[in-house]
N, C-alpha and C positions, 0 to 999 in steps of 0.2 A: 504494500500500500504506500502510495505517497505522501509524505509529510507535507502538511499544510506551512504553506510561507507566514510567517509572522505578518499580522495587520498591518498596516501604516502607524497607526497608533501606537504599535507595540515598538517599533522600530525605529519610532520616534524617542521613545521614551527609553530606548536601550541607547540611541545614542545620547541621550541628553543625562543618565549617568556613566556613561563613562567620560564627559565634558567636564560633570559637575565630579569625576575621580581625580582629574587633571588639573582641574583648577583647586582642588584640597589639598592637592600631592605639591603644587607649585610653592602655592602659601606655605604646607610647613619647609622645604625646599631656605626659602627667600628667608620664614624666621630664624631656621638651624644659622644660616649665614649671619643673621645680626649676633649670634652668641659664639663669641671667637673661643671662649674655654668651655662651649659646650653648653644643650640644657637636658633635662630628662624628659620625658615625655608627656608627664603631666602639664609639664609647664609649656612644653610645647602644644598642646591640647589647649590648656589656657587660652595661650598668646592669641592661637588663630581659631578660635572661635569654633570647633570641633569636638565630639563624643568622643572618651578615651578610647572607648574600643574602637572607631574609625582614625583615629590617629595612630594608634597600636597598629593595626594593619598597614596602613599606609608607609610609617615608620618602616616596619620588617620589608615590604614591596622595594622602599627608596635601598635600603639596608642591600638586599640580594643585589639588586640592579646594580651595584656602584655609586649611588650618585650621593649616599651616606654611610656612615659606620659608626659604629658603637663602641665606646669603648666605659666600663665600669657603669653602664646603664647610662651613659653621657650621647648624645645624637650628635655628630660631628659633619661636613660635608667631606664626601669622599673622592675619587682620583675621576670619575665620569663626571662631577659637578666640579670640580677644579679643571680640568680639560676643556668644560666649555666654556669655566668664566676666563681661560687662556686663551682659545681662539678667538673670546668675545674681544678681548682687550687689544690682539694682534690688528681683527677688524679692524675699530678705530683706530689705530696706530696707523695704519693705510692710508684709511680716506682720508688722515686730517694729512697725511702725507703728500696725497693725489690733491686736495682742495686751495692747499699750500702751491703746489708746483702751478696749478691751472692759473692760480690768479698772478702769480709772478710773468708766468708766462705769455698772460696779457699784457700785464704790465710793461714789460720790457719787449715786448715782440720780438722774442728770439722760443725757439724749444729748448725745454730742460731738463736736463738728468742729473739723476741722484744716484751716487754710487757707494760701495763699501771697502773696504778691503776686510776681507773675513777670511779664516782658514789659510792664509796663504795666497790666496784671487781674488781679482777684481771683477767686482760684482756690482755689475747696472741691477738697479734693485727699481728703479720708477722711470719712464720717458712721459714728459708730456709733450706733446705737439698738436700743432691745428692744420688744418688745410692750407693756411696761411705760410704757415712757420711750421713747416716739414722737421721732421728727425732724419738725420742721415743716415742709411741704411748701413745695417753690417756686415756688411760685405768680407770685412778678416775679423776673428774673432778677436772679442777687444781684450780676453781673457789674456791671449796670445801676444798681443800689440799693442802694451801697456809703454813701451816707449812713444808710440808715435802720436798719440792721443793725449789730449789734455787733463780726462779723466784718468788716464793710467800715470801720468809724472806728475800728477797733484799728488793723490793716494801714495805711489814711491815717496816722494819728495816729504812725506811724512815721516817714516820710516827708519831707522836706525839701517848702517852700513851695512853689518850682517844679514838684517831681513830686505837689504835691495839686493846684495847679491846671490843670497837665496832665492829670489824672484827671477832674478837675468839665469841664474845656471837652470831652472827648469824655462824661461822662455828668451832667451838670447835675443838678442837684438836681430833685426831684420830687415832688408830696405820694402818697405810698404808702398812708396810712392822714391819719386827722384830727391823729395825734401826730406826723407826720413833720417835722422843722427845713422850715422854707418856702422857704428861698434860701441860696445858695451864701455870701453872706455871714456869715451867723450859722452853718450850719456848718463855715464855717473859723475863725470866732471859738471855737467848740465845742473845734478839735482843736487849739489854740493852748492853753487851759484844761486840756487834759488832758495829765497827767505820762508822760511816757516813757515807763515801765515800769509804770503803774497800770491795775487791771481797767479796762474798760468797758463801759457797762450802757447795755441800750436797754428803753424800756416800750411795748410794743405799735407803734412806731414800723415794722416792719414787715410786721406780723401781728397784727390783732386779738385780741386772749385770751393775747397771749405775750409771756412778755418775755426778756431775754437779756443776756450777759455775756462777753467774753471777754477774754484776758490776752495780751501778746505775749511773742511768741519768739523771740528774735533771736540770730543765730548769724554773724559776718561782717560781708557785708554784706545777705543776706538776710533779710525781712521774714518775719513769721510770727506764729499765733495758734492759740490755742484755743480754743473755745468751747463755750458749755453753751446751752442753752433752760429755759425754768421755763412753766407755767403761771403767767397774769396772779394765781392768789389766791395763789401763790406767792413773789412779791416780795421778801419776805421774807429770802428764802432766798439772794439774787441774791450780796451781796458775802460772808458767811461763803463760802458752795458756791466762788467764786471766789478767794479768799484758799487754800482748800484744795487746789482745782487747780494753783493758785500753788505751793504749797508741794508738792504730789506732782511737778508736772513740773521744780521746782528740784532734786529728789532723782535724777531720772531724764534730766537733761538730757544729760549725754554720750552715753546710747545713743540718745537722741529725735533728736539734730542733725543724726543722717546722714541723717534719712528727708526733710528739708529740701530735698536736694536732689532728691526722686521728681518 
């Protein structure tokens, strides 16, 4: 014989508890987090307006799942509720990243990247660009061609002697275009000449028709840059546009530092 389908009615109402299981489970979720050393159950039951016995359930459900743990009858949030408020935080860490780059990028009508140096590589970690104001394409990897690039002898040019020649002996110098430095020796001589904290500009050295700039950001002990591109009849433009990004991102550097670590 065939089983009869559940009403509309019934189906309604079997969704609308397991809504209102979602929305109980949240709430104690959200108050376990205001209690950093912990609360027991009753008082969790309390807090969020709940029957013991459906907090009790709900508890052991969060408990199996991950997303709490117990310890000495204490409710704790556990490694699946810390992983999301981790991903949650990363999110923002982005967009204020990405909202950051956009409005610079209007600003000074050029495209802009944000790089790292982490593990060892250099790491374009954000590009903005418009239809307007193109990104150069990557055509040789910039992992690879951190001499020829603005973004790569900013990031070195941070660096201690050891961790640039540790860089050249896994990516050796290379000629990229007819403008590129030709050997490891003159581009360490390059990053000995340039100041700490001062722009730095490449002229078609990785890109035919382009040239580039960018500024470091350093937070710690983390390396870090920004950068712009120009067209080559633009030149011009190279250290003002840089001086000015200099100056917006000294204005914005406390909320820029966190996204350092994406």
């Amino acid at each position: 014989m065939e089983r009869s389908r559940p009403s509309v009615p019934e189906q309604q109402r079997s969704s609308q508890t397991l809504i209102g299981s979602v929305q109980r489970a949240m709430r104690l979720l959200e108050t376990v987090a205001r209690h950093a050393h912990g609360a027991p159950a009753k008082q969790l039951a309390r807090e969020t307006g709940l029957a013991l016995p459906t907090a009790y359930h709900l508890l052991r459900t969060l408990v199996h799942e991950g997303y709490l743990h117990r310890d000495r009858g204490l409710f704790f949030l556990g490694e699946a509720a810390e992983r999301l408020s981790s991903s949650g935080a990363e999110q923002k860490r982005r967009s204020t990243l990405v909202d950051t780059l956009a409005r610079w990028r209007d600003l000074l009508g050029v495209p802009l990247y944000y790089a790292v140096y982490r593990d060892g590589e250099i790491e374009v970690v954000c590009v903005s660009e418009s239809p307007g104001n193109p990104a150069v394409p990557e055509w040789a990897d910039f992992r690879e061609t951190g001499h020829a690039h603005a973004i790569g002898k900013c990031l070195l040019s941070q660096l201690d002697d050891e961790a640039r020649r540790d860089h050249l002996s896994r990516y050796p110098v290379r000629s990229v275009t007819p403008y590129t430095v030709r050997d490891d020796h003159s581009f360490l001589r390059r990053l000995e000449r340039t100041g700490r904290m001062e722009p730095v500009t490449e002229r078609q050295e990785y890109a035919l028709g382009t040239v580039c700039a960018a500024i470091p950001v350093t937070v710690g002990t983390a390396a870090a840059t920004l950068a712009f591109s120009l067209p080559a009849h633009q030149a011009d433009r190279l250290l003002p546009t840089a001086h000015q990004l200099q100056s917006e991102a000294g204005r914005r550097l406390g909320s820029l530092a966190l996204s350092i670590s994406i």
